[in-house]
N, C-alpha and C positions, 0 to 999 in steps of 0.2 A: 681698826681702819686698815685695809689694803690699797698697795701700790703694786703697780706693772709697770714694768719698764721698757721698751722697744729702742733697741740701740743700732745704727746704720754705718757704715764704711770702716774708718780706722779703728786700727785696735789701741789706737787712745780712746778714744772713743769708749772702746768698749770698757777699758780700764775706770776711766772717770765714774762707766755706769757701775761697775761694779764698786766703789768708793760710794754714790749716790744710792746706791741698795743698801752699804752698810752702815751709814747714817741713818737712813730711814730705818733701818729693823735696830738701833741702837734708842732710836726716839720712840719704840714702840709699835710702830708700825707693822705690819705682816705681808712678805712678796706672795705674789698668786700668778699666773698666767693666763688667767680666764677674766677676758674683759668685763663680764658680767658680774663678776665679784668685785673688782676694781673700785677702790674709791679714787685714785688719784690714777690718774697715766700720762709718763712721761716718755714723751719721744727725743730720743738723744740723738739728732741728724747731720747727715754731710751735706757737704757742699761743692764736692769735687767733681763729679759728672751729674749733669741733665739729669740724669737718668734715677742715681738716688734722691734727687728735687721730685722727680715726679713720684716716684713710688710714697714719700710724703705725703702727697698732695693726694695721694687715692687714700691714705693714713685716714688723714685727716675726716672726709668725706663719712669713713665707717665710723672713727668716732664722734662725729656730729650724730649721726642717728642712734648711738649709744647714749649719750648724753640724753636726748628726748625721752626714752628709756627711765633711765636712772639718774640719779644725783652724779657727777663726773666731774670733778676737778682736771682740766687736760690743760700742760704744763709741754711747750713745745724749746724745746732747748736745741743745742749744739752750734754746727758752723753755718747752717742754712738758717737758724734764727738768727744769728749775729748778720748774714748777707742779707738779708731781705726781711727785717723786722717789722717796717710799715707793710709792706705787702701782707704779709700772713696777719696782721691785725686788720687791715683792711677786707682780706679777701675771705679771711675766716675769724670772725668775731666771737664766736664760741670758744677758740681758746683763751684760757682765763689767764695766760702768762705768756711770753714769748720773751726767753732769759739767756740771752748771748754764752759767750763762749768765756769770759770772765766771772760772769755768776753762777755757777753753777754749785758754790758750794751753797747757795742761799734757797735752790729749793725746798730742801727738806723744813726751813722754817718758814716756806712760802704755804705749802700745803697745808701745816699746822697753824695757818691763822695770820704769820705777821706779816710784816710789807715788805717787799724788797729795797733791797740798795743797792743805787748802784755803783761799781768796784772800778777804782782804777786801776787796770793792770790783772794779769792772769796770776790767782791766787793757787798752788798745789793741796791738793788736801790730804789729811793725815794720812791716811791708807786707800790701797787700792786691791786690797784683799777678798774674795771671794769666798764665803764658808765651805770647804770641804775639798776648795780644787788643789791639784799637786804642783798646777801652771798656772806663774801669776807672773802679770805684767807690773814692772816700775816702772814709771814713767818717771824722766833723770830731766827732760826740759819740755820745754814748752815752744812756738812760734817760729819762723822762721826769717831772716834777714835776705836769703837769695834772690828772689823774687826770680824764679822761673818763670818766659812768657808765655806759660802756657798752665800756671797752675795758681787757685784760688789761695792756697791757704796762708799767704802773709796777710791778706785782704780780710780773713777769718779769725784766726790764730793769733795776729799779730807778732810783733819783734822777739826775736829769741828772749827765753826768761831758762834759767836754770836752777832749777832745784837744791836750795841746801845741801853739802855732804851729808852733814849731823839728821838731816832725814833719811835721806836714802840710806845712813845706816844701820838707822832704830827702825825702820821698812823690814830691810833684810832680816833683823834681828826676830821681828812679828815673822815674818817668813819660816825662820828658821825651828823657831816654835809650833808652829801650826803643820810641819813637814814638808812642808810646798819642799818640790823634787827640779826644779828650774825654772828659773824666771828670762825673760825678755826687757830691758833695758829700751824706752822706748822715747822718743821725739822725731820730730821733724827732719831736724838735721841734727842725730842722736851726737855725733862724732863732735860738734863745736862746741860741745859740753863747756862751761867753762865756769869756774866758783872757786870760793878759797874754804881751807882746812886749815884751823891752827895756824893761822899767821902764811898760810903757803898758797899759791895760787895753783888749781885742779884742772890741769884740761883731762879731755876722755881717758887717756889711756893711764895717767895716774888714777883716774876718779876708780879705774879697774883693778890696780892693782891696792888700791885700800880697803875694797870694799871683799874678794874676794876672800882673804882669812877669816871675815865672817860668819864662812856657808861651810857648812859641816853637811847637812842632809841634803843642800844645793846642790846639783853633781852639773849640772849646765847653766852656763851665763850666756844670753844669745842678747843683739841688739839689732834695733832696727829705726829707722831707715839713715844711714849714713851718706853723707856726700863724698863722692871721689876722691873731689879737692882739699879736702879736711882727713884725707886718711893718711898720717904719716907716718914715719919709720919706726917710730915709739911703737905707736899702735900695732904694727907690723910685731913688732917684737915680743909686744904684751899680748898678742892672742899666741904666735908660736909658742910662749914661755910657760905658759900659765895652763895649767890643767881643767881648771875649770870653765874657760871661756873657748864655745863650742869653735870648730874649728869648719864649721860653714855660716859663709858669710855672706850678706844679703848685698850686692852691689850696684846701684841704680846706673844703667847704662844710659838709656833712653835713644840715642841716636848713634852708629859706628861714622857719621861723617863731622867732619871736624865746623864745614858751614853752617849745619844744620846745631851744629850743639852751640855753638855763636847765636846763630837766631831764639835759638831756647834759654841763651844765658845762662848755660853750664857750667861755665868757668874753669873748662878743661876744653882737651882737645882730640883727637882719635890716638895721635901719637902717646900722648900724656898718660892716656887710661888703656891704652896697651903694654906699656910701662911699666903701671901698677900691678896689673894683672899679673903677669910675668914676675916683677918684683914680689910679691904672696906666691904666687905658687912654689919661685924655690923657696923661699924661706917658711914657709908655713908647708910642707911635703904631704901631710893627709888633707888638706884645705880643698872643701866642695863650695863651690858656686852657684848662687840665684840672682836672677838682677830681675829691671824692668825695662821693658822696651815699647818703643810706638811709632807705631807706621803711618806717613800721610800726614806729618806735618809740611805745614803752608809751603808749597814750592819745592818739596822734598823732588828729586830728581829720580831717573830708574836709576842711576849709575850712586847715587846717593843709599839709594834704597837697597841696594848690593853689597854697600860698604856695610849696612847694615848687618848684611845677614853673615858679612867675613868675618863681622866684628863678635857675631855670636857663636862661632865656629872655633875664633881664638877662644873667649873664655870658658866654654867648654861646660855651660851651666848642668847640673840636674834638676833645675825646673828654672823657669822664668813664668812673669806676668807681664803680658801681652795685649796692647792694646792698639786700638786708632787711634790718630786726634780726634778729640772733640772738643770746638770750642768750648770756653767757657766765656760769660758774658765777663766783662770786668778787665781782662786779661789782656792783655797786648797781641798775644798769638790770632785772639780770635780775631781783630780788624786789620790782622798781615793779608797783603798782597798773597796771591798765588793758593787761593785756598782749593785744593783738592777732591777732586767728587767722591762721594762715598763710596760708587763702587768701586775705585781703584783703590781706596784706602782698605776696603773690605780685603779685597784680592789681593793685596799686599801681606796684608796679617795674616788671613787664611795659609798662604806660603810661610809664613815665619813661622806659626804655630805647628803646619806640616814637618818641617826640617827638622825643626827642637823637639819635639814627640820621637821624632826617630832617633835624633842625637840622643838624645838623655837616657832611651832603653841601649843602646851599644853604651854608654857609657858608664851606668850601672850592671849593665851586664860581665862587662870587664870586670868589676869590682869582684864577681864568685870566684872562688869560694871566699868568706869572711867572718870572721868572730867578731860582734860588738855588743857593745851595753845599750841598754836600753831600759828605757818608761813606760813601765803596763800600760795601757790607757782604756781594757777592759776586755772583754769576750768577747770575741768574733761572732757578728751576727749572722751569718754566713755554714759557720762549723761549729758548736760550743765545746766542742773538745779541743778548741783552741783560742789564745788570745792573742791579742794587738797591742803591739809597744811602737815609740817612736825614740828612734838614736838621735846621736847628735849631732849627725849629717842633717836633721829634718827627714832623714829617711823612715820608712814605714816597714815594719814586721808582722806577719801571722807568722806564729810558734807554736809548737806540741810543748807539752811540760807533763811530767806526773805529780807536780806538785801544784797547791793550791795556788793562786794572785790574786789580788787586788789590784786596783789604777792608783797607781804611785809607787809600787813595789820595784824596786831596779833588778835587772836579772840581765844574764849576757847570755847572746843566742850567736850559735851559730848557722849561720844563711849561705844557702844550698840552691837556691831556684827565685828566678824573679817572675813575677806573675802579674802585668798591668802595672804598676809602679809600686808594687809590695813585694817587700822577701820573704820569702817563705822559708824556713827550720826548723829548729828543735832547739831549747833550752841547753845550755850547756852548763855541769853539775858537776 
């Protein structure tokens, strides 16, 4: 029996699918990517923009006419089944399952014949290990309690839930066996981590320093997505201290005006998160920056929409994710007063995406000449007498070497020229 798996938005997401791949080839199963071989397909979907709702819903449409075809088990999971469960039963009958964001450990024994159940409360599953890759994602919690009014996923997700210690570090230990060369630490609001060890209560940045004496072939800990207002001076201290926890960090901005982050429910303010910034940068002295931003929220002002771009000016990113508002239905944002025409929200980003393209080559550019480490991640499709590794900036390499690689092999280069957001060198020996 073959399965195919199609997995959409986060990289929980992706995690969970990769977990539901190795269940299923653990139960005997065989993965394929050719929907014509497929006996079972599972769509692992978001819920966050329109936009991955619709690209579903075209999913969907092609394997309906697969199914008439051949025998198809189709198995619709993730945050868009949990938001809209009668809809896709009503609206697409053909699929034989529609399994929230709570079930998901129960497909693999859905497909094999038994009946679902259904879970109260988000269940982790044993592993989220992929066969062969040298980058795996943990996922350390689940859900989120902030209720931003502008985003789906407490609606989806549900309330924070946090993961055992005692797992995450029999995880890491399967990790550590298998070679995996760095993982991603992953939740909602990664940083509110929060669970007991041996009698002790773990917030994030203890949960960091227990688990990293673990990692011997681990050489980076990255996490993602953190709130602001949950990033304290512990944590501050534990990524400066500790060798193994990458020293670029992923920092969700969203808005530089302090009204506009009140109407979003931030729980911070412009002063606050200029602050922090400031505060990591001295203490943390090689610390690279990514955040998210979004232009053309409900009644965002020009003078608002300025503070914006001052605000990404200070933190000095080499790369952001950059978006408009878009409503979403459910959400508070979407029925605020003052909603914004698209083409100014357009025009807006367009400029933000401008500036930050410019920023981030002068600010890698400043970085030559440099020596770092890095993670093969295979041959340059491009040159084959050269390969491509990724640092721990999240930054990108092509290298010369005379000696052989593999993707996972760690090698330090030194970089000599920036070329489109990749360094360019030579192995250093």
């Amino acid at each position: 029996m073959k399965f195919l798996i199609e997995s959409y938005g986060c990289q929980l997401n992706m995690a969970e699918s990769a977990a539901i791949e190795m269940m299923l080839i653990g139960r005997g199963m065989e993965k394929t990517d050719n929907p014509d071989e497929a006996d079972a397909v599972i769509l692992n979907t978001c819920s966050v923009r329109k936009t991955a709702e619709n690209r579903i819903w075209g999913r969907l449409g092609f394997y309906s006419a697969e199914k008439k075809k051949h025998e198809l088990i189709l198995v619709v999971t993730g945050c868009m089944a949990e938001r809209m469960q009668e809809d896709l039963r009503k609206e697409a009958p053909y699929i034989d399952a529609v399994i929230g964001t709570n079930e998901k450990a129960e497909i693999p024994d859905f497909i094999l014949g038994s009946p679902l159940e259904k879970l109260n409360g988000y269940r982790f599953l044993s592993s989220y290990y992929r066969e062969g890759e040298f980058s795996s994602y943990v996922p350390i919690m689940n859900g989120c309690n902030n209720f931003c009014s502008y985003c789906i996923v407490p609606y989806v997700r549900g309330r924070e839930v946090s993961r055992p210690v005692e797992e995450i570090i029999r995880e890491i230990c399967l990790l550590e066996e298998k070679g995996v060369r760095e993982i991603t630490l992953l939740g909602q609001n990664v940083n509110s981590y929060l669970s007991e060890y041996e009698g002790k209560a773990v917030d994030f940045p203890t949960l960091l320093e227990i688990i990293t004496p673990y990692m011997k072939n681990i050489i980076f800990v990255r996490f993602e997505s953190p709130h602001p207002k949950d990033f304290s001076d512990h944590l501050i201290s534990v990524i400066a201290a500790n060798d193994r926890v990458a020293k670029h960090i992923h920092l969700p901005m969203q808005s530089g005006s302090t009204r506009i982050l009140q109407l979003m429910n931030r729980k911070t303010t412009r002063e606050k998160f200029i602050a922090l910034v400031r505060k990591m940068k001295e203490r943390i002295p090689s610390l690279t920056l990514s955040t998210d931003v979004m232009t053309g929220f409900p009644s965002e002002t020009e003078e608002e929409y300025e503070e914006t771009l001052s605000m990404m000016e200070e933190m000095g990113c080499t790369e952001a994710f950059m978006y408009y508002f878009n409503p979403r239905e459910g959400t508070r944002a979407a029925a605020m007063d003052g909603q914004i025409d698209e083409s100014v929200k357009i025009k807006r980003l367009e400029r933000l995406i401008d500036e930050q393209i410019a920023r981030q080559a002068v600010i890698k550019s400043q970085m030559l000449p440099f020596r770092a480490r890095a993670i093969v991640t295979g041959r340059s499709r491009d040159d084959s007498d050269r390969f491509l590794a990724r640092g721990e900036h999240n930054d990108y390499f092509s290298f010369a070497s005379s000696m052989p690689h593999e993707a996972g092999d760690v090698v330090v280069i030194d970089a000599v020229e920036l070329k489109g957001n990749t360094f360019r060198g030579d192995e250093y020996v």
